[in-house]
Structure formats: C-alpha cells, structure tokens
C-alpha positions as CSV (number, residue, x, y, z in Angstrom):
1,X,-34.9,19.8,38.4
2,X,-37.8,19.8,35.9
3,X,-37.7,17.2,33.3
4,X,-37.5,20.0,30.7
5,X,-34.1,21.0,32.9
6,X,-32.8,17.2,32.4
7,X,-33.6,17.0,29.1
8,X,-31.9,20.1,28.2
9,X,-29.0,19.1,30.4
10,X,-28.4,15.9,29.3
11,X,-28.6,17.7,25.2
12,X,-26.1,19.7,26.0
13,X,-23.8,16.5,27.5
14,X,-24.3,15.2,23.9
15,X,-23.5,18.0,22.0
16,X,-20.6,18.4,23.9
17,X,-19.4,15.0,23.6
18,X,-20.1,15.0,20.4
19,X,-18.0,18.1,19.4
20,X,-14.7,16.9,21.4
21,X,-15.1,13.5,19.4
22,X,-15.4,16.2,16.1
23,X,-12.5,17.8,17.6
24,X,-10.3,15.0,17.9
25,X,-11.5,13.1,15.0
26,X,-10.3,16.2,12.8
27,X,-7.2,15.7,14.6
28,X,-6.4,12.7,12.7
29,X,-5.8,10.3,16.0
30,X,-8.8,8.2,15.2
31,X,-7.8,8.3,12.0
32,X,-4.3,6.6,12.2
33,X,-6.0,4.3,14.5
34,X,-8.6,2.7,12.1
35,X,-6.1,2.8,9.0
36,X,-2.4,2.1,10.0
37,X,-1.4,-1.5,11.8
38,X,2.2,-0.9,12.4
39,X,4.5,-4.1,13.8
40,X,7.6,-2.8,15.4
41,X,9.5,-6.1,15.8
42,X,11.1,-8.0,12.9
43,X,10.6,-11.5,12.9
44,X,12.8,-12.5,10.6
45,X,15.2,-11.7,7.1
46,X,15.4,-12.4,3.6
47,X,18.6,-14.6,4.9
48,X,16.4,-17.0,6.7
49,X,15.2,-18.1,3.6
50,X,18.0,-18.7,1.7
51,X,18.4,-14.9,-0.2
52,X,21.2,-12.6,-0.1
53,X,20.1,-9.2,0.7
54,X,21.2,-5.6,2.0
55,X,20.5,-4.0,4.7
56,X,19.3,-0.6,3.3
57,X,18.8,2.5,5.9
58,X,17.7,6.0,3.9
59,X,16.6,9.1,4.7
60,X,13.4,11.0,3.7
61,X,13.2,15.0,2.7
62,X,11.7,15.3,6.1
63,X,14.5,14.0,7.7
64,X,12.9,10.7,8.8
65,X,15.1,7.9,8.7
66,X,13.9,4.6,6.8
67,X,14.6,1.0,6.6
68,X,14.5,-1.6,4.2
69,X,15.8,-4.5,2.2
70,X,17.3,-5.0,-1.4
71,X,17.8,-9.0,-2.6
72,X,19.6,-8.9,-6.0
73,X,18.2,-10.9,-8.6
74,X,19.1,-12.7,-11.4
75,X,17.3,-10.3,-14.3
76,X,18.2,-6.7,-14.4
77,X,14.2,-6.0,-13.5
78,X,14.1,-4.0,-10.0
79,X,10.7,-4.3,-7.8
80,X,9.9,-1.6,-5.7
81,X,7.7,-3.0,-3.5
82,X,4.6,-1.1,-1.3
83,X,3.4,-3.1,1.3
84,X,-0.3,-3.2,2.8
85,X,-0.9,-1.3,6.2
86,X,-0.4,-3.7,8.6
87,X,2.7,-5.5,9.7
88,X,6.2,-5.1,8.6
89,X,8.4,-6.3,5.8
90,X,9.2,-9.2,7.8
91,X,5.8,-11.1,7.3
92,X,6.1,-10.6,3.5
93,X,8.9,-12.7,3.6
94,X,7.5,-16.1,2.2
95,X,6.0,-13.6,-0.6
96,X,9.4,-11.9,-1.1
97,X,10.9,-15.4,-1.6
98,X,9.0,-16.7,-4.3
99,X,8.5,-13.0,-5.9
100,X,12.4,-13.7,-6.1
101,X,12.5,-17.1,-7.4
102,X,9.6,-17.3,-9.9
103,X,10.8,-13.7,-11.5
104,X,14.3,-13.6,-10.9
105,X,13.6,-9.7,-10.2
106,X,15.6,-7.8,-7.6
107,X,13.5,-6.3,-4.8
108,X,13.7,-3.9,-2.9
109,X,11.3,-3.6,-0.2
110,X,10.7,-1.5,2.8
111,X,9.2,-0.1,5.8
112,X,6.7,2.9,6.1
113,X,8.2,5.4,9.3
114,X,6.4,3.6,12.5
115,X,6.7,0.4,11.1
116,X,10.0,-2.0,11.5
117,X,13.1,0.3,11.9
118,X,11.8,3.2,10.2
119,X,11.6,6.1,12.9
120,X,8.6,8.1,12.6
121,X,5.2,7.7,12.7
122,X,2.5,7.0,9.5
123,X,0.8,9.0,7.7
124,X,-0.6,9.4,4.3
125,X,2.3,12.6,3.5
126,X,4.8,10.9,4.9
127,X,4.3,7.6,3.0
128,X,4.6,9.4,0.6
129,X,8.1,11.1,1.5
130,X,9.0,7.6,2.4
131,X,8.4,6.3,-1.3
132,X,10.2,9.5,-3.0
133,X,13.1,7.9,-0.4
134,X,12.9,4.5,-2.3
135,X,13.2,5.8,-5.3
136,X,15.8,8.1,-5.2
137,X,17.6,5.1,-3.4
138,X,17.2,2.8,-6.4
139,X,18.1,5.7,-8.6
140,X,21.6,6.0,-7.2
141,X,22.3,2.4,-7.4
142,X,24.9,1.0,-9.9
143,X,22.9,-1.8,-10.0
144,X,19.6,-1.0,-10.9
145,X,18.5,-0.4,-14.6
146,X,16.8,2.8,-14.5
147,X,14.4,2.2,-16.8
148,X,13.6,-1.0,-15.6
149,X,11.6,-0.4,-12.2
150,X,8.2,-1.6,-11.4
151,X,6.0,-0.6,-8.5
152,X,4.0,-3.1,-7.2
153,X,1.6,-2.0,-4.2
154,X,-0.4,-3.7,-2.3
155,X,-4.0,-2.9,-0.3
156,X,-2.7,0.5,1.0
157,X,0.3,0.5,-0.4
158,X,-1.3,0.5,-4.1
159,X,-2.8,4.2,-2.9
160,X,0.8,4.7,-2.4
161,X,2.3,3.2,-5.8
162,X,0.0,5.2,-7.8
163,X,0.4,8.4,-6.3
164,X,4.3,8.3,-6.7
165,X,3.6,6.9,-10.8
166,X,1.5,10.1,-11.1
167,X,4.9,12.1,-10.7
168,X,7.7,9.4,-11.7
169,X,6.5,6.8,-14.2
170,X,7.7,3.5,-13.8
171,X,8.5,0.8,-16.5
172,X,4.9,-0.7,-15.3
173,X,2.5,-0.8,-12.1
174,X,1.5,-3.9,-10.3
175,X,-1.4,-3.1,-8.3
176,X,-2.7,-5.8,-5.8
177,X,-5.9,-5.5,-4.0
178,X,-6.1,-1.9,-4.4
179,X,-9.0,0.4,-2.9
180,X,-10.5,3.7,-4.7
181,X,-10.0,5.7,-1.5
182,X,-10.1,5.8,2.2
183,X,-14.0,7.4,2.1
184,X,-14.6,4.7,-0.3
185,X,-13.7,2.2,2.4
186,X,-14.9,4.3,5.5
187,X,-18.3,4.2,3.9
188,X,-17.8,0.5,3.0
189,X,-16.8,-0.5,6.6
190,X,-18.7,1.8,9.0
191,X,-21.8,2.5,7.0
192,X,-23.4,3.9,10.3
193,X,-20.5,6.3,11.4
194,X,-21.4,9.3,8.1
195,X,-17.7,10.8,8.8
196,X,-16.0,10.1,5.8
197,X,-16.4,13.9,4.7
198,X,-13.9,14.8,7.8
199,X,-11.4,12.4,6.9
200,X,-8.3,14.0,6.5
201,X,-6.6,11.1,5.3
202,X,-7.5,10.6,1.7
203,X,-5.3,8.1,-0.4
204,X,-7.5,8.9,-3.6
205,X,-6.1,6.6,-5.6
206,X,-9.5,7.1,-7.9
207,X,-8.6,10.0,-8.6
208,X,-4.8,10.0,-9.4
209,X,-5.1,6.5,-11.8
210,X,-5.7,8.3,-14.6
211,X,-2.6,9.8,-14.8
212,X,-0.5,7.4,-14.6
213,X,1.2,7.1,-17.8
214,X,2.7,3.1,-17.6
215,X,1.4,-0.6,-18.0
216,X,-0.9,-1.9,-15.4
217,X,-1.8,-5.0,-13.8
218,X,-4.5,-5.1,-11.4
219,X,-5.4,-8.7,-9.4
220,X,-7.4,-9.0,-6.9
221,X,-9.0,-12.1,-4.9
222,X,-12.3,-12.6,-6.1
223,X,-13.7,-13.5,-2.3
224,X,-11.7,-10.3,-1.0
225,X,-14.0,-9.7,2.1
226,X,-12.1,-6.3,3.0
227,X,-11.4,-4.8,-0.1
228,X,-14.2,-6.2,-2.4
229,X,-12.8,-7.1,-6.1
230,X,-15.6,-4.6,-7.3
231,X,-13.4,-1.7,-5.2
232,X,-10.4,-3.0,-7.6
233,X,-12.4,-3.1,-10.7
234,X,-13.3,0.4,-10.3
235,X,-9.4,1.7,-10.0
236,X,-9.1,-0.5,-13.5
237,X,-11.6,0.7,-15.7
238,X,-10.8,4.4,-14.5
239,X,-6.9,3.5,-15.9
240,X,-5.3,4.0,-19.0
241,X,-4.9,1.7,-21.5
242,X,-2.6,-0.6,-21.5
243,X,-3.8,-2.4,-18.6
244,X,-5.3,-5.8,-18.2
245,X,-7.6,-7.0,-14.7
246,X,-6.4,-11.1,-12.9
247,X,-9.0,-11.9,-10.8
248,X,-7.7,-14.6,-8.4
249,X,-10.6,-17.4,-7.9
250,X,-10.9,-18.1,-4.2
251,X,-8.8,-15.6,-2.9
252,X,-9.2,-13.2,-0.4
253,X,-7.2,-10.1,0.7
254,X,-3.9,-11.6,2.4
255,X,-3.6,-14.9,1.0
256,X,-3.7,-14.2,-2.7
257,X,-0.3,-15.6,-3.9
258,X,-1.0,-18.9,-1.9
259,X,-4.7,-19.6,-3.3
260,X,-3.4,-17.9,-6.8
261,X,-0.7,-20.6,-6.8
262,X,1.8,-20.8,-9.9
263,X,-1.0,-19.6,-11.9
264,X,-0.5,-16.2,-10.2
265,X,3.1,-16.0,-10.2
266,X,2.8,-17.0,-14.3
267,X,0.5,-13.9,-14.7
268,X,2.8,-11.6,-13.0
269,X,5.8,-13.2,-15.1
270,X,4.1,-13.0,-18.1
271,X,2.8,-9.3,-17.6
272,X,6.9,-8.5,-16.5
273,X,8.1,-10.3,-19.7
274,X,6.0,-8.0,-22.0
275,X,6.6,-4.8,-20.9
276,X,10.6,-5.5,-20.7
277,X,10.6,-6.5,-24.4
C-alpha cells in the first residue's frame, strides 16, 4: 500500500472513531459519567446521631419511586434540602445534624433516583421530577408551614433548587457552592475537550436566577478548587435583589460547614431569622 493509501486509511479510522465517540457522547452516557457520582449503600441514619426522623418513600410524575428523610424540628421553618452529585444522604449526615441543632429547622432531605433507595437512574429531567416529588410531599404534610419552606442546594443540587424556585417560590433560597452551568464547568474542567456545545445536559442555573422571585443567600468557600467562588459570584450578581454573598475563608467545596465553623451556621441563622419575621 502506498503511503498516500495509509494515510488515507488511517484518516478514515479517525474520522470514524471520532463520529461513534460523537454518536455516543450525544447519547448522554458520557455525560452521566463525568457529572453524576451516585452511592447506592447507606452508611448510616439521622438516628445514629441522636435525631428522630421518618422514613419518607414518594413517588415522582414519572412513576419513579424516591427515598428520603424528614427530622422534625423545634421551629416551624422546613428545609428542603438538594444535595451535591455525589454520594447519598447518608454522608450529609454530620451536616444534617448541626443544620438541625444550630437552626432548630425541620429537614427534609433526600435522594436523586440512582442514588440511595431511590429507583431510577439520574438525570438533569428527572431531578427535576424528583424535586416536584419533595415538594408536593412537604405540601401535604400537617406539619409543615406552607409558607415557611426554604431550598437550600448544594454544588449540583443548587442547579436544581433554582430551577424548581423559578416555578414554585419558596420563603427564601440557600444556595451553596453553586455553578452557572454544566458548559460553564465542562469548559472550566476539560478546556482541551471543545464539547460543551453537544452537551445535552444543561443545569443552566445562569440563566433561570433571574427569575426567581425569593431571598437569597449564596456562600461559597473562597479556596473552592472545583467550583471556583468566581463561578458563585456570577449566579449572585445575575439574582434579584434581596440577596446577600458569605464567602467562607479557607474553604473549599466539601468541607465548608467545618472550615466556616459557628461563624457559618450564625450566617445561615441570621439570614433564616430575617426572612421569617
């Protein structure tokens, strides 16, 4: 074969492989690899540290069946909590706790389908089924104040938070470590890959913030190494007023509440105290 013949040959073997990883990257597999962490097995309840909860299983519109935990409180102030992407509610416990204790708020907090005892398996639709789920839950509880809920999301689950504000306002958001958008952070992590136009999965959180129609709290760790504090100062100033930006000093993306210290847990209690007044 001439080298002309190889050379062809061997352009050819690229363009193919390069249109089946196209193929499957529209696909969304790659996708849900690179954004979504799930943990199957529980490692623990609210119970082992000292908190009475409920064990809480709920069904999305989809039919998707979903898992969670509500631990009264002492206030009748109701968290609805949207964890991060990786994990399950089981490793926020230590968080939960002291959320509980330091507030007094009830919180309920659950799994994403694919993660913990939710069936399923995530995506950025169906978290967002599985929020509509929480809600309506909390809604047809005796014992939650209806005008008392606050979302609090966190990392990916602050993409979640605000979308659902944008169509049911809450008493207030809580956003923690939030990100504009997945491009914004496929660009930020994988500068060399230029496939952020073919994501599918979008959590535009930039562009839904400024519709939401409730008081917001942003913090972020100032030495956040995944989501940069710049990426959470960019969801603030695009917000409506009234809002109001914590940077934690020496915090990074999972370890904010325990470098943030009481000093954090005073700024959440202080931002819960004035919109409940």
């Amino acid at each position: 074969m001439t080298l002309l013949g190889r050379l062809i040959g061997r352009v050819a073997v690229a363009g193919l492989l390069l249109a089946l990883f196209l193929a499957i990257f529209r696909s969304g597999m790659i996708e849900r690899y690179f954004i979504y962490f799930p943990a199957r097995e529980l490692e623990g309840a609210p119970s082992h540290w000292g908190l009475a909860f409920e064990d809480v299983f709920l069904t999305a519109s989809d039919g998707v069946r979903i898992h969670g935990w509500f631990v009264p409180g002492r206030r009748d102030v109701t968290w609805l909590w949207f964890h991060g992407n990786a994990g399950n509610i089981s490793h926020r416990l230590e968080n939960l706790r002291l959320l509980h204790d330091e507030l007094g708020v009830s919180v309920f907090i659950f799994d994403y389908r694919g993660y913990g005892r939710s069936q399923g398996s995530p995506s950025e639709h169906g978290t967002y089924l599985d929020a509509d789920a929480a809600l309506t839950h909390l809604r047809s509880r005796p014992d939650v104040a209806q005008d008392r809920i606050i979302y609090f999301g966190r990392s990916l689950g602050a993409a979640v938070a605000v979308e659902l504000a944008t169509r049911h306002p809450p008493l207030a958001l809580i956003l923690e470590s939030p990100f504009p958008s997945v491009p914004y952070m496929a660009r930020r992590t994988y500068p060399f890959l230029p496939v952020w136009p073919l994501l599918r999965t979008r959590y535009d959180a930039l562009a839904k913030i400024g519709n939401v129609q409730a008081p917001l709290l942003v913090l972020h760790g100032d030495r956040d190494t995944i989501v940069p504090i710049e990426a959470g100062k960019r969801l603030f100033d695009a917000a409506r007023e009234p809002k109001d930006l914590y940077p934690i000093r020496g915090a990074g993306h999972n370890d904010t509440y325990v470098v943030g210290g009481q000093d954090y847990f005073t700024a959440l209690a202080r931002f819960v105290d004035g919109v409940i007044r």
